[in-house]
C-alpha positions in Angstrom: 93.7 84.0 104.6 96.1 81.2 103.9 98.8 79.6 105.3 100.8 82.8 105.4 98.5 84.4 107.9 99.7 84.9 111.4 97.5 84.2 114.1 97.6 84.5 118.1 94.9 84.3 120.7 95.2 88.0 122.1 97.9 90.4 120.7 98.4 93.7 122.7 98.8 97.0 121.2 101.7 99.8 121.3 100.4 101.3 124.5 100.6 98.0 126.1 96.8 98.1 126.7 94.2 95.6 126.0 92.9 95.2 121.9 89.4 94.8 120.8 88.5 91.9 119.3 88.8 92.5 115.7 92.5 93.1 116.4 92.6 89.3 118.1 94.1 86.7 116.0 96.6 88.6 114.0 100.1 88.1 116.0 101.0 84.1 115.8 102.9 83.0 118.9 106.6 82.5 118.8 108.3 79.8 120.2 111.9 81.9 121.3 110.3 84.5 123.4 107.4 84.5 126.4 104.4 86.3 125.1 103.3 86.4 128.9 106.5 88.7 129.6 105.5 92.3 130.2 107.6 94.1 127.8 106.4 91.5 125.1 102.8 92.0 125.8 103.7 95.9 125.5 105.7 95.7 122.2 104.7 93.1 120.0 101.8 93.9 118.1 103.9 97.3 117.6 106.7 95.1 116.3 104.8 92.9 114.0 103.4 96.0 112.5 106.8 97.7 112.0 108.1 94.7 110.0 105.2 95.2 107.5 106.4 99.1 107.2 110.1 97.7 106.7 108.8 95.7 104.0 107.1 98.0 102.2 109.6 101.0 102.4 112.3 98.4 100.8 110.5 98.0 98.1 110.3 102.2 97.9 113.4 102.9 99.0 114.7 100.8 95.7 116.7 102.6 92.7 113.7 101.8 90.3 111.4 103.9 92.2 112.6 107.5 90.9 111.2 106.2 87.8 107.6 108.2 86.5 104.7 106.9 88.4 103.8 104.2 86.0 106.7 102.5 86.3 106.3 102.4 90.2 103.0 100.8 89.9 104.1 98.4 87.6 107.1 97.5 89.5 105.6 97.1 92.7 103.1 94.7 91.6 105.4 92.4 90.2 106.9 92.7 93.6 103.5 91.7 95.5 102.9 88.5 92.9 106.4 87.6 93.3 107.4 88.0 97.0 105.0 86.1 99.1 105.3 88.0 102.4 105.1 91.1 100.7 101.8 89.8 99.2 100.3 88.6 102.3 101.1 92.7 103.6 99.2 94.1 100.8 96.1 91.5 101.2 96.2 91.9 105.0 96.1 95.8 105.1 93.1 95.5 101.9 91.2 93.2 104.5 91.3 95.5 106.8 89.9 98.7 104.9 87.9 96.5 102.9 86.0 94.6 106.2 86.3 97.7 108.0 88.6 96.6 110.6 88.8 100.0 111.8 91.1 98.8 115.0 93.5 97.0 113.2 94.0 100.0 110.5 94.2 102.2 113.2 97.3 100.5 114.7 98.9 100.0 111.5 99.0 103.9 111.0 100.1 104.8 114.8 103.1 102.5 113.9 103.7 103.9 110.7 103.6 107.2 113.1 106.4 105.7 116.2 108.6 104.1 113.1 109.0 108.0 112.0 108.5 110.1 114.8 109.4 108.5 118.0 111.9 105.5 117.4 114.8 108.5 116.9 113.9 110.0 120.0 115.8 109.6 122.9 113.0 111.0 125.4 109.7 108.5 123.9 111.9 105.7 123.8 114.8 104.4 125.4 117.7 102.1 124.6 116.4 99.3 126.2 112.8 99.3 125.1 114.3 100.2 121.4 116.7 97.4 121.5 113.7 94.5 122.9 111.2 95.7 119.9 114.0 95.3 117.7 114.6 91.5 119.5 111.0 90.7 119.3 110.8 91.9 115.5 114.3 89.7 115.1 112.3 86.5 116.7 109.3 87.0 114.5 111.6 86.9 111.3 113.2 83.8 112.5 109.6 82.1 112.9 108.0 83.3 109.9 111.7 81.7 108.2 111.1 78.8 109.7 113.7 78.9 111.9 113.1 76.9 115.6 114.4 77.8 119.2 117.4 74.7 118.0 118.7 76.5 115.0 119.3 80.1 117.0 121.7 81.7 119.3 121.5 84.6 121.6 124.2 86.0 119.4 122.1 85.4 115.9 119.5 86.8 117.8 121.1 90.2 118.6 123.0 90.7 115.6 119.5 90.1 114.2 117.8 92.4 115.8 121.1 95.2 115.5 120.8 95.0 111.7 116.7 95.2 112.0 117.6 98.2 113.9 119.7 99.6 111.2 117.9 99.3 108.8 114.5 101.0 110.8 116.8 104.2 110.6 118.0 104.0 107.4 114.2 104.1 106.0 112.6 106.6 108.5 111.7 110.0 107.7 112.5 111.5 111.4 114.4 114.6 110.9 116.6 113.6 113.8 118.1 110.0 113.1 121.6 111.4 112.9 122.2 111.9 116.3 121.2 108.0 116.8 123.4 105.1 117.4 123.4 101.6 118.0 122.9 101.6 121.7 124.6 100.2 124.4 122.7 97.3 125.8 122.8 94.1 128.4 121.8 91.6 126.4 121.7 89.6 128.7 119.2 91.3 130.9 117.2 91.8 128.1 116.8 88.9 127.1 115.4 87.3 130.7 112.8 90.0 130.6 111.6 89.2 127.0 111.2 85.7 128.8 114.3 84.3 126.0 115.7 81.3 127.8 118.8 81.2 125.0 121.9 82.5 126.7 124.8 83.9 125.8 128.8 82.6 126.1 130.7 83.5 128.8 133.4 85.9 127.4 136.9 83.1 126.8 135.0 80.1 127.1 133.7 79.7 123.2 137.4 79.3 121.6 138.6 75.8 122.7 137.6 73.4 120.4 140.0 71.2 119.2 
């Protein structure tokens, strides 16, 4: 793969559990958050899996699409030779069923299956742990944009990850996304335990420039 391809030394799955070694290599580090942080170690693989889904149900979710089959195909190609992130998803998930990475197609379908059938549900996953996926997902955008720790804000950061959050909803299939909302969340906390050293402004203190 090319420049395009992520790489990290030892990515951990959804369940938080160790990943076998055909899976190793895939999530590059990120310079924002601690990949040696528990909830990171437990989330991120998930996350950068969940971005690829995002991507690829934009592209869907788009007005062309209720055109005949045809014109979907046609449409979406031009979309892969003209976006390159969306090109280096397609390649990626082709390596993988074409080298028989087994593992790593695995994980790519169990995320396509918590993106519609457990991110809207209040028992599987709570407000914290839906909020830091969203962070970490937030942090990997910035990276892959280019962006450094210096350009961002805690604030950028959660807004971030709040519209991420958004738009997970918006292109799920879970029958019960209605009865979902943003959730109430300290940042604050959360960011410590994703091991985020950026902090937030103290409430009054922002305003007094001259």
């Amino acid at each position: 793969m090319g420049a395009d391809t992520p790489s990290e030394p030892n990515p951990p799955d959804q369940t938080g559990e160790a990943v076998a070694p055909s899976l190793m290599g895939l999530v590059k580090a990120n310079p924002v958050y601690d990949q040696d942080a528990p909830l990171v170690k437990e989330l991120e693989y998930l996350a950068w899996n969940l971005l690829r889904i995002q991507r690829f149900r934009t592209v869907l979710s788009e007005p062309g699409f209720a055109e005949p089959e045809e014109e979907h195909q046609g449409e979406w190609l031009r979309k892969v030779i003209t976006d390159p992130v969306l090109r280096n998803d397609v390649i990626l998930v082709l390596e993988w069923a074409t080298l028989g990475n087994y593992p790593a197609l695995q994980t790519f379908t169990d995320a396509v299956k918590v993106y519609d059938l457990e991110l809207s549900d209040r028992d599987q996953w709570s407000n914290s742990d839906l909020a830091a996926l969203h962070v970490i997902m937030a942090c990997q955008l910035f990276d892959d944009e280019g962006r450094t720790e210096q350009d961002l804000s805690a604030p950028k950061i959660r807004d971030r990850a709040i519209a991420l959050l958004k738009r997970t909803w918006r292109l799920s299939r879970a029958p019960n996304l209605e009865s979902r909302k943003i959730p109430q969340i300290n940042w604050s906390r959360l960011f410590k335990d994703l091991g985020i050293k950026l902090r937030f402004p103290r409430p009054g203190l922002s305003r007094k420039k001259a």
